[in-house]
N, C-alpha and C positions, 0 to 999 in steps of 0.2 A: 503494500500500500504506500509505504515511504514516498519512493520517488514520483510519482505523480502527483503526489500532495507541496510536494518540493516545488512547483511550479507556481508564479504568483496566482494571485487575485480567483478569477472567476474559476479557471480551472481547478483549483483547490475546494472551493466550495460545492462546482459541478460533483467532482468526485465523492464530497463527503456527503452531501444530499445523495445522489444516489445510493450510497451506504444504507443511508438510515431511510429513505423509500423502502431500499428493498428490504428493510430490515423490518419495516412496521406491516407490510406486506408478506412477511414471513412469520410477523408473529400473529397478521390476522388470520392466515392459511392455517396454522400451527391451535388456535383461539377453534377455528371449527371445525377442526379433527381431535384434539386433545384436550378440549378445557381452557381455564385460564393460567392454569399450571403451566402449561405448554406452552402458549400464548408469551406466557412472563417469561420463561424459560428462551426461545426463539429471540424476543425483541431483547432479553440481555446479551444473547452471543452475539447481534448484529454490533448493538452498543458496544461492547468488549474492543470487537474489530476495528472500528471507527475509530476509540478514543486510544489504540495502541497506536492506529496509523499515524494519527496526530503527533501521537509520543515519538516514534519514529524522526517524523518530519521536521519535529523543532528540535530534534536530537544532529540531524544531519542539514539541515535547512544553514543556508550561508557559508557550507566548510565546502571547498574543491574538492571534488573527488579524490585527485592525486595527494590530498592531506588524511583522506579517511584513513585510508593503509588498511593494513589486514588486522593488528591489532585493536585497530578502534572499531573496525567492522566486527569482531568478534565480540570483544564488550558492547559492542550499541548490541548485538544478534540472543545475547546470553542473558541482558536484562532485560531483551523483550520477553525470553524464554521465559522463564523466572515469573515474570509481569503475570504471561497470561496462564501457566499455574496459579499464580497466587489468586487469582479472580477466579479460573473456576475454583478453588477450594473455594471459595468466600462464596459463589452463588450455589456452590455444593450445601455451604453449613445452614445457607438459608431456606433451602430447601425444595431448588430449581432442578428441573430433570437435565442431565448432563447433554443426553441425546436430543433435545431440546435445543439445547444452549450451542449444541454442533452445528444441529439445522442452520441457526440464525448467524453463528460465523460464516458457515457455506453462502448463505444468500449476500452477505456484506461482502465475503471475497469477489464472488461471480458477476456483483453489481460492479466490485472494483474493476475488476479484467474487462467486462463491456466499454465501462468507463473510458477508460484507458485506451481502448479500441479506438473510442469516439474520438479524444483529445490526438490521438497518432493522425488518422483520420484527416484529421481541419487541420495540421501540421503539418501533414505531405500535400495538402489540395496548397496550403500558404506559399509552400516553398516551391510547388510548382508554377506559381505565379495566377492560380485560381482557374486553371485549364481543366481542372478534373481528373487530369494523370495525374499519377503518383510523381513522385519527386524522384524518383531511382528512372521515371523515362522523362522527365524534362528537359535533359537536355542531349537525349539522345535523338538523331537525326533517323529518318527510316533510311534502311539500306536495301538494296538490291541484293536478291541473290544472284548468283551466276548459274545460267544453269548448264 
């Protein structure tokens, strides 16, 4: 979720709204197959996703890449780990179904990758200069075969 959130202004918000769309969509699907157990369960793991991505994003937001290194990716990677244990235990103690709480990460991931799709998307249509090709044929000329 990190690096697309990395990105300023609207597409940061695109991304995190569709999170929690697909997240309160998940826990209303989840709300009329299992109760409101389930319900709470679903819309906490979307929420979980969301507010790590965040964690993530202001964790690496402003550093170059070439300053991350592999050490600091590894501690940012270990207290996400860590992070989202500690949350399910804590929605475990309160009393959330864990399969549940799976569900509603899955839908907050899958919103993410769509997302992300979209933001690639209106990035390769920009840099092609608004033709509609991608950016990988912008500036390729058509060629003849020989035959």
């Amino acid at each position: 979720m990190g690096p697309l959130l990395m990105q300023p202004g609207a597409s940061a918000r695109s991304v995190l709204g569709a999170q929690l769309v697909a997240g309160l969509l998940a826990a209303a699907a989840a709300g009329m197959v299992g109760g409101v157990r389930m319900a709470a369960s679903a819309g906490y793991g979307a929420l979980l996703m969301a507010l790590l991505g965040l964690q993530l994003a202001r964790r690496v937001a402003g550093v170059p890449p070439e300053r991350i290194g592999r050490a600091r990716g590894v501690l940012i990677a270990a207290g996400r780990f860590v992070s989202v244990f500690a949350l399910l235990a804590l929605g475990h103690a309160v009393g959330l179904w864990l399969p549940g709480v799976a569900g509603g990460m899955a839908a907050a991931q899958a919103a993410l990758f769509f997302a992300g799709f979209r933001l690639m998307a209106g990035e390769s249509a920009r840099m092609a200069g608004g033709t509609g090709r991608s950016a990988a044929c912008a500036g390729n000329k058509e060629r003849e075969i020989p035959s």
